[in-house]
C-alpha positions, 0 to 999 in steps of 0.5 A: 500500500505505501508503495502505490502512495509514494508513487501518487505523491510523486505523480502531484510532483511532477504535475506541480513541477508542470502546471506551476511554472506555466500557470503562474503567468496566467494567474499573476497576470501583467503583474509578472514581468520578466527582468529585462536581461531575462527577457534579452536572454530569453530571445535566444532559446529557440535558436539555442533549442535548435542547435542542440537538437541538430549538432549532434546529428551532425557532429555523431556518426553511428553514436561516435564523433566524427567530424568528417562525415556527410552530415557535417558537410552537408551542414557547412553547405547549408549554413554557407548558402544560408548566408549567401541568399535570402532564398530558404530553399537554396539551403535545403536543395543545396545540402540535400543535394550534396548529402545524397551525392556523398551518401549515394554517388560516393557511397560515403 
């Protein structure tokens, strides 16, 4: 029985751990206001979020770092594109495109 109790007590934990954070601002209101450096910060998370979500894929080879692989290159074509032209579709049709001639054409 006191197993079945500590896992429900846990459960509202984790709920509290959720739901608090996330609904303090809408129950505080306009009354909550971030720190301006905060704020400032805040601005880049989703460029951080995404960069921790794609380095490792382009960094780890079969679980193992490897800095040379099609993945990288194909990356360091898509950022150089990136920077080149406002168009957002030049980079994807230039790192796929290198990425399949390295993985099918070279059989890299």
């Amino acid at each position: 029985m006191i197993e079945g109790t500590w896992l429900w007590i846990t459960f509202a934990l984790i709920a509290l751990a959720t739901i608090g954070p996330r609904g303090s601002f809408i129950l505080l209101g306009a009354g909550a206001r971030l720190p301006p450096a905060l704020q400032r910060a805040l601005r880049y998370a989703p460029a951080a979020a995404l960069a921790a979500l794609v380095a490792p894929d382009l960094l780890l080879d079969g679980g193992e770092f490897d800095p040379v692989n099609p993945q990288f290159a194909a990356g360091l074509v898509v950022i150089a594109a990136a920077l080149r032209s406002r168009n957002p579709w030049l980079p994807f049709i230039a790192g796929m495109g290198l990425l399949l001639l390295l993985r099918k054409g070279l059989g890299w």
